[in-house]
DOKE-960012 format. One record per atom (N, C-alpha, C, CB): residue in three letters; residue number from 1; x, y, z negated; atom name. Coordinates in Angstrom, 2 decimals. Glycine has a CB too. Layout:
<rs>
R  aa   i      xx      yy      zz at
R Ala NUM       X       Y       Z CA
...
</rs>
This chain:
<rs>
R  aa   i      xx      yy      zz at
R Unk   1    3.93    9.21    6.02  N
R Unk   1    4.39    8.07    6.78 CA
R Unk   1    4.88    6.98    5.83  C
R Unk   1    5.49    8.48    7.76 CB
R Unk   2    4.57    5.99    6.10  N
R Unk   2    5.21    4.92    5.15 CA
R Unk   2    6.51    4.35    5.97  C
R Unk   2    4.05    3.61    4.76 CB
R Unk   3    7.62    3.94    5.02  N
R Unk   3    8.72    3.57    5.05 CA
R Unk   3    9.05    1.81    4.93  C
R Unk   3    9.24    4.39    4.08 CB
R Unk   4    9.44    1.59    5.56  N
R Unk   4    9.84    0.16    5.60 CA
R Unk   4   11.52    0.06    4.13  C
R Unk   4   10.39   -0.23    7.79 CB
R Unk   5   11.41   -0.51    3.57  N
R Unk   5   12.91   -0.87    2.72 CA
R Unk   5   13.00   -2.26    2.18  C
R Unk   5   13.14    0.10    1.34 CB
R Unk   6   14.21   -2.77    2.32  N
R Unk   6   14.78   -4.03    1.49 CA
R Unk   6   15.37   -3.75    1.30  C
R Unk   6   15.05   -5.12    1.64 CB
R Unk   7   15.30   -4.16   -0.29  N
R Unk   7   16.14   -4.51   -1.29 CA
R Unk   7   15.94   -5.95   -2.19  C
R Unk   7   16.08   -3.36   -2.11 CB
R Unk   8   17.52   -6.19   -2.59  N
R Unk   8   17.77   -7.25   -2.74 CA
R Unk   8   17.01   -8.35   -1.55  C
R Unk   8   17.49   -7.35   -4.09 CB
R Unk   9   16.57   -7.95   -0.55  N
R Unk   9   16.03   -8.99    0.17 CA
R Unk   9   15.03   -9.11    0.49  C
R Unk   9   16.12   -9.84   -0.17 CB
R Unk  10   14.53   -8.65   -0.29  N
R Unk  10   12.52   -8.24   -0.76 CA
R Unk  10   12.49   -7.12   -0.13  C
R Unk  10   11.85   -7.88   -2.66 CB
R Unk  11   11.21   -7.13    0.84  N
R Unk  11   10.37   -6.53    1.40 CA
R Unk  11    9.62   -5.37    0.83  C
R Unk  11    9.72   -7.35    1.73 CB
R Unk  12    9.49   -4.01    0.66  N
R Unk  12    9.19   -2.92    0.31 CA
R Unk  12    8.62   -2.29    0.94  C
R Unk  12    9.86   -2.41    0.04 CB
R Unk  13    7.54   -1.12    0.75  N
R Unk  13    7.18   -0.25    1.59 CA
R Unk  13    7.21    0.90    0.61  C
R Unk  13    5.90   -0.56    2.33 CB
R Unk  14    7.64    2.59    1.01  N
R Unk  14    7.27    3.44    0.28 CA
R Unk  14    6.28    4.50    1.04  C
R Unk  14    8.42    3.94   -0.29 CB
R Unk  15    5.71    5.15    0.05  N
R Unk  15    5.06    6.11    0.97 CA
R Unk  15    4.54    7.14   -0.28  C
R Unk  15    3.72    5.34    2.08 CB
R Unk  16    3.90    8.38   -0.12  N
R Unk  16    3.42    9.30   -0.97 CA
R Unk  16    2.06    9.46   -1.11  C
R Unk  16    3.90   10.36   -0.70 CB
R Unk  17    1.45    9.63   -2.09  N
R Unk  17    0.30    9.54   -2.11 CA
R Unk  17   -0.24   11.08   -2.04  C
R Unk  17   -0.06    8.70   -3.21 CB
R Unk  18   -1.56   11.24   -2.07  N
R Unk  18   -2.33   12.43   -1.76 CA
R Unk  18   -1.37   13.96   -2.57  C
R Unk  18   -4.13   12.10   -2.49 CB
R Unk  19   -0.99   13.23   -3.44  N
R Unk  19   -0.78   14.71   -4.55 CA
R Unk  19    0.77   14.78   -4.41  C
R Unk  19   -1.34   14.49   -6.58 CB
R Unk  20    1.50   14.15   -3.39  N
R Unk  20    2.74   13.90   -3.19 CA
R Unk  20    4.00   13.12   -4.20  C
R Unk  20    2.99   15.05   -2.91 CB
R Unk  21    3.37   12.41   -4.89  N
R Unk  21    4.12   11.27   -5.59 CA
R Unk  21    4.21   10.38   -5.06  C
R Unk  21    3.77   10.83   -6.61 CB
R Unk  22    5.45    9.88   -5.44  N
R Unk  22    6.40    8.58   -3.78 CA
R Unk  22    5.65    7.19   -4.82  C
R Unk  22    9.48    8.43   -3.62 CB
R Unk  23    5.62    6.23   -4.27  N
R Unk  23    4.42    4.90   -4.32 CA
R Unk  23    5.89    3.88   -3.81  C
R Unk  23    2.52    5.02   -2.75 CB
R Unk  24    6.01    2.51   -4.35  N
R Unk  24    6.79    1.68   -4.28 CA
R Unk  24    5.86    0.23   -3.96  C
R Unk  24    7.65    1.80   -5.53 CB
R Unk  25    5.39   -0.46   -3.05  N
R Unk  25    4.78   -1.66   -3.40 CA
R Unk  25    5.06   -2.23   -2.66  C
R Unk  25    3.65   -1.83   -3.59 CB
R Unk  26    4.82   -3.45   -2.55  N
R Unk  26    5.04   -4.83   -2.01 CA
R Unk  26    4.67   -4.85   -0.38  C
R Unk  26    4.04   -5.93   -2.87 CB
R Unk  27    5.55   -5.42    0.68  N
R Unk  27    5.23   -4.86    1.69 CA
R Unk  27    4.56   -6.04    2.61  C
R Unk  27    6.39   -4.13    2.20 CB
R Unk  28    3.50   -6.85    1.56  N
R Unk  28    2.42   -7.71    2.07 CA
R Unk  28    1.34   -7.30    1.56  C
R Unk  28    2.52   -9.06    1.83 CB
R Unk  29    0.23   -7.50    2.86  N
R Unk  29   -1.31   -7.44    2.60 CA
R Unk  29   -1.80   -8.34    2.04  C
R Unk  29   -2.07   -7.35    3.59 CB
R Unk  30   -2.12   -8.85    0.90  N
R Unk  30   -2.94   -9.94    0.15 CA
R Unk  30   -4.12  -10.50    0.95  C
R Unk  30   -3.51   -9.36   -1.20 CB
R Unk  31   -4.29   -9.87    2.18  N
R Unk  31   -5.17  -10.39    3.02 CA
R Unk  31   -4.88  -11.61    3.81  C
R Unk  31   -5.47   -9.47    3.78 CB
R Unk  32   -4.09  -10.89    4.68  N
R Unk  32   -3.43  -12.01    5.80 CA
R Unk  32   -2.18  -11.90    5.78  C
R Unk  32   -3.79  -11.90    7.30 CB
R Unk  33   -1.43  -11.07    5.10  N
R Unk  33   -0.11  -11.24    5.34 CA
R Unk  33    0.65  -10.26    5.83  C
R Unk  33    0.03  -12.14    6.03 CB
R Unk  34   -0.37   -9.48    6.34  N
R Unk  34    0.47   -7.95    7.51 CA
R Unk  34    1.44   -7.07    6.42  C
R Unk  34   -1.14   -6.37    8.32 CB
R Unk  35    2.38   -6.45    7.54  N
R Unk  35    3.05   -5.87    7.19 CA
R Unk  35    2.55   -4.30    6.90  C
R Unk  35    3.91   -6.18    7.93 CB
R Unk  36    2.98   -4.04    5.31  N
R Unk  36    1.61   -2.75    5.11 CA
R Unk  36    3.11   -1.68    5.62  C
R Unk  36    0.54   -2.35    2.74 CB
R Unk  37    4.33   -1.78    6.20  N
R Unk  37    4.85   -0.52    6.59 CA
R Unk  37    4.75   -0.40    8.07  C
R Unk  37    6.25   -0.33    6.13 CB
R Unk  38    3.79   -0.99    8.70  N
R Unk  38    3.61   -0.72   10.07 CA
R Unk  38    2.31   -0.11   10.19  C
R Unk  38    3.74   -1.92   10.92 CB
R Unk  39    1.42   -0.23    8.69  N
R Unk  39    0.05    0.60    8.82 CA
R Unk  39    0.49    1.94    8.26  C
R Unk  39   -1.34   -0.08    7.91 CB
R Unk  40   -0.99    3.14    8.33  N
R Unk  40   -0.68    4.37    8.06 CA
R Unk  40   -0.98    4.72    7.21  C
R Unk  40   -0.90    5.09    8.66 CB
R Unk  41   -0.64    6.06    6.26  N
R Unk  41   -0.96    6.40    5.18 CA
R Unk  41   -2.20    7.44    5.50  C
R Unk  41    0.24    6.86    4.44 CB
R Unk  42   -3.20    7.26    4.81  N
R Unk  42   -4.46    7.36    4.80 CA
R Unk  42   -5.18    7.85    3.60  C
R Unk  42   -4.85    6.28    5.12 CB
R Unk  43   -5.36    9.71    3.63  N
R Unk  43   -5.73   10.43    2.07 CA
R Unk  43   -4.84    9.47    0.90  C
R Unk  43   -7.78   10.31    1.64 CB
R Unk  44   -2.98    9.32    0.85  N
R Unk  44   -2.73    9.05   -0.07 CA
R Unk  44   -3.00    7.01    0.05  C
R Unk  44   -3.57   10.13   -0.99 CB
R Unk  45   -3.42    6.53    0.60  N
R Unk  45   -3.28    5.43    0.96 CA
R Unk  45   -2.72    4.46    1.63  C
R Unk  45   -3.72    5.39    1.08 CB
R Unk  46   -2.08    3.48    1.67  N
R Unk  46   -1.23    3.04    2.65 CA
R Unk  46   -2.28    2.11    3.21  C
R Unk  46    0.21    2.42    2.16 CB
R Unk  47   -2.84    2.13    4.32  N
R Unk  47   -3.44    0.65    5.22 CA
R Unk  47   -3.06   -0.33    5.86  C
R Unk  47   -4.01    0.77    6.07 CB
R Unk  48   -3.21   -1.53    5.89  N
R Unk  48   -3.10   -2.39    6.97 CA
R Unk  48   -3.05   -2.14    8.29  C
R Unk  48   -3.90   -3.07    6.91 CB
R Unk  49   -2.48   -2.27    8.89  N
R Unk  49   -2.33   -2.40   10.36 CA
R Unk  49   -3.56   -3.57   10.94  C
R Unk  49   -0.60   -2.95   10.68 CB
R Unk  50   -3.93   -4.67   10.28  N
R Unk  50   -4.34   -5.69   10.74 CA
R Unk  50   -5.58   -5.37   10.68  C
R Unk  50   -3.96   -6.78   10.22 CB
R Unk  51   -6.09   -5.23    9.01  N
R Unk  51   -7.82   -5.10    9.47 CA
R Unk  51   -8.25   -3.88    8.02  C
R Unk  51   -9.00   -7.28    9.33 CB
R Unk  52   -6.89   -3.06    7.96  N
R Unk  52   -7.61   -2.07    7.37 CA
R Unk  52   -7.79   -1.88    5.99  C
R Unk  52   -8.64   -2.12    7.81 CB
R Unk  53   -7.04   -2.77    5.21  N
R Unk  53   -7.46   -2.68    3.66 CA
R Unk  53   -6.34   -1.40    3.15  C
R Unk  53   -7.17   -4.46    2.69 CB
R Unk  54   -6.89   -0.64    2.12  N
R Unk  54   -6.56   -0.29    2.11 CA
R Unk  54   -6.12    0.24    0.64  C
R Unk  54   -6.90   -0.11    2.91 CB
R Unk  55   -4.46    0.08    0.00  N
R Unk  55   -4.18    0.40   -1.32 CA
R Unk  55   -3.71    1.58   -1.59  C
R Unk  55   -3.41   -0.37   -1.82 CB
R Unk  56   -4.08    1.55   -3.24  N
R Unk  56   -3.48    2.99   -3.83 CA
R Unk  56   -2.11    3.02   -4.10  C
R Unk  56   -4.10    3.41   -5.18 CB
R Unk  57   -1.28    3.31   -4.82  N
R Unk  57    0.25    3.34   -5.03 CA
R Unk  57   -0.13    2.92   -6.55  C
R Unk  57    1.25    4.98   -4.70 CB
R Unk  58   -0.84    2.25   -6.88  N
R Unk  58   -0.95    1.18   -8.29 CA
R Unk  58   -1.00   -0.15   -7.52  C
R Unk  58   -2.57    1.39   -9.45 CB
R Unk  59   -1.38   -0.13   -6.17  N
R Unk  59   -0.86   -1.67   -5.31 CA
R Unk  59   -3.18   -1.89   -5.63  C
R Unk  59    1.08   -3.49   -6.80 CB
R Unk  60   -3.63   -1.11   -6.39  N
R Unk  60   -5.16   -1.81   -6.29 CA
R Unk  60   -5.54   -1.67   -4.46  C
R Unk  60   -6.58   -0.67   -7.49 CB
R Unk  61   -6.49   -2.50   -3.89  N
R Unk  61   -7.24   -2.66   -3.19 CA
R Unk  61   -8.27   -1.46   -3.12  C
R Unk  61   -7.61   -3.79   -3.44 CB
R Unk  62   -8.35   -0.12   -2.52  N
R Unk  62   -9.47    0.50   -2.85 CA
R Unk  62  -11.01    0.95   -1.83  C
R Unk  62   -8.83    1.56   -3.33 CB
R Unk  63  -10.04    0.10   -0.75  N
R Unk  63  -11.58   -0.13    0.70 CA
R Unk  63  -10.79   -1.14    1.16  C
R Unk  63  -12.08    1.36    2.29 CB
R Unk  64  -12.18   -2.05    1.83  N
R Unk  64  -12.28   -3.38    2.51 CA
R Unk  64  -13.11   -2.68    3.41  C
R Unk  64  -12.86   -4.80    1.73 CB
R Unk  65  -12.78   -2.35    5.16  N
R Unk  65  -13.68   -1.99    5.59 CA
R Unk  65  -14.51   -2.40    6.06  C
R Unk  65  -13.55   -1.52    5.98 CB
R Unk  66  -14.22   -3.84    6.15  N
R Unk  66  -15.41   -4.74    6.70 CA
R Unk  66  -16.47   -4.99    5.77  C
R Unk  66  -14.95   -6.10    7.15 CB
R Unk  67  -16.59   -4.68    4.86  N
R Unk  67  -17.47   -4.46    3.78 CA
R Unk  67  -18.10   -3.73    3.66  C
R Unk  67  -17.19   -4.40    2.94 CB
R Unk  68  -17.25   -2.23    3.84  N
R Unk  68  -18.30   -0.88    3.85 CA
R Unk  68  -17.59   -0.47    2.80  C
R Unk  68  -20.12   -0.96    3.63 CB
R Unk  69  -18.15    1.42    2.37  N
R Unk  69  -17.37    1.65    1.74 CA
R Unk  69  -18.37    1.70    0.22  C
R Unk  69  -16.57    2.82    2.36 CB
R Unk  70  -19.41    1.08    0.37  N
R Unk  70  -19.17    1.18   -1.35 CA
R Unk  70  -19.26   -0.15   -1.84  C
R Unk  70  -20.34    2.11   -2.25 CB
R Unk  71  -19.01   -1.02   -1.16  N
R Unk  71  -18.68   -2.77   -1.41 CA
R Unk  71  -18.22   -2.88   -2.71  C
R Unk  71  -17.42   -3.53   -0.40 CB
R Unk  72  -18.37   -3.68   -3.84  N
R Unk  72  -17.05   -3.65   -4.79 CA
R Unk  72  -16.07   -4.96   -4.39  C
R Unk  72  -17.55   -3.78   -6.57 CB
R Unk  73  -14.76   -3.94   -4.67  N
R Unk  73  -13.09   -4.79   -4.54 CA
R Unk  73  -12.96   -5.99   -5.51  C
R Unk  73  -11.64   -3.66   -5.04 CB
R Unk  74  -13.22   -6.94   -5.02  N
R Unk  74  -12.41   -7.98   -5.85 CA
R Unk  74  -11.20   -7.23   -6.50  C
R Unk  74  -11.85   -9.26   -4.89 CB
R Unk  75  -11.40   -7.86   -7.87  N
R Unk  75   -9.71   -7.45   -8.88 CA
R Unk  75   -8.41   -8.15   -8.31  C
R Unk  75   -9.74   -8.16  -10.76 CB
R Unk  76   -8.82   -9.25   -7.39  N
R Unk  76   -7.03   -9.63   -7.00 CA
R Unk  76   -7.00   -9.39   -5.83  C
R Unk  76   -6.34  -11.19   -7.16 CB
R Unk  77   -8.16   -8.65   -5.43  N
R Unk  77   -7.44   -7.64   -4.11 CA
R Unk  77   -6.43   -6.63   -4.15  C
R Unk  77   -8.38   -6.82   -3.50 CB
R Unk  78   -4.82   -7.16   -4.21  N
R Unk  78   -3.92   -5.94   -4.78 CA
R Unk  78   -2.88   -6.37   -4.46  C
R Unk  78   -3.90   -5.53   -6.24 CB
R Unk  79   -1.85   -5.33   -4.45  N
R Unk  79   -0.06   -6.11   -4.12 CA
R Unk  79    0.51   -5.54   -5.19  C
R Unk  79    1.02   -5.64   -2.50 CB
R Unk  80    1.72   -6.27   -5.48  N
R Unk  80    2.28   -5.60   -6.45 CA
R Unk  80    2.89   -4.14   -6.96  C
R Unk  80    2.91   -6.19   -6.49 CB
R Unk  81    2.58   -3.61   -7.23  N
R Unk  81    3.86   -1.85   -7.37 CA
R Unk  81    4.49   -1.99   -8.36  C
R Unk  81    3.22   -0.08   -7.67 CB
R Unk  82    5.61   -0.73   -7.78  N
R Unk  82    6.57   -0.69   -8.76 CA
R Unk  82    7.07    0.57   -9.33  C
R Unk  82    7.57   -1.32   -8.32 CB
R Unk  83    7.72    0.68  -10.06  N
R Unk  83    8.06    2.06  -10.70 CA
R Unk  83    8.86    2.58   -9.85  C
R Unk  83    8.70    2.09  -12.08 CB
R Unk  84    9.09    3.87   -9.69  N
R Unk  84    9.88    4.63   -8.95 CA
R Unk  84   10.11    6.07   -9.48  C
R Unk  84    9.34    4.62   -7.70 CB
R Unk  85   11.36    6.42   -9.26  N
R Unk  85   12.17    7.59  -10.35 CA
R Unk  85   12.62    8.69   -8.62  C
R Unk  85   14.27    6.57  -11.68 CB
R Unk  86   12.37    9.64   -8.26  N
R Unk  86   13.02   10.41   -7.69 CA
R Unk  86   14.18   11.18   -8.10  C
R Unk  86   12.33   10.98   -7.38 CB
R Unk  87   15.53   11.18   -7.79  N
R Unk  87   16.24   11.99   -8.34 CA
R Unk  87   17.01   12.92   -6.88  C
R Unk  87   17.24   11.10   -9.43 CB
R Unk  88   17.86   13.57   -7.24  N
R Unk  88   18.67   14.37   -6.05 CA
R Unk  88   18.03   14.94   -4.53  C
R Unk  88   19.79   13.35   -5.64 CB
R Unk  89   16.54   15.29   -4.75  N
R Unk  89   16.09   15.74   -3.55 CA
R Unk  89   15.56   14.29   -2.89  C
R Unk  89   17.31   16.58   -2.71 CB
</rs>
């Protein structure tokens, strides 16, 4: 499930990816704008709610589905990530 968080003000989403490592990125779609903690996590992916794009927890772009899936991703199809440290459970 992805998580909605602010901090400092800024908009966050977390979520875990396939192999269960927690993912920190930016909680806009470089598409249109959607909010990526209202979409679902998807084999380790977080998606859009809006039209489906869908990133890794490096913030890359790794399906456009309106494209198909072996389309190639534009390189600034991406949101930002960030580092993230788990400690205390």
């Amino acid at each position: 499930a992805a998580v909605k968080a602010r901090i400092f003000g800024l908009p966050f989403v977390a979520f875990r990816g396939a192999d269960g490592q927690a993912h920190v990125l930016a909680d806009t779609c470089v598409h249109r704008g959607g909010a990526l903690h209202k979409g679902r996590v998807v084999d380790g992916r977080i998606a859009c709610p809006y039209h489906g794009w869908q990133f890794d927890g490096t913030g890359r772009c790794t399906l456009i589905p309106s494209l198909g899936a072996d389309a190639a991703i534009p390189a600034r199809a991406k949101v930002d990530a960030y580092p993230v440290i788990e400690r205390y459970g």
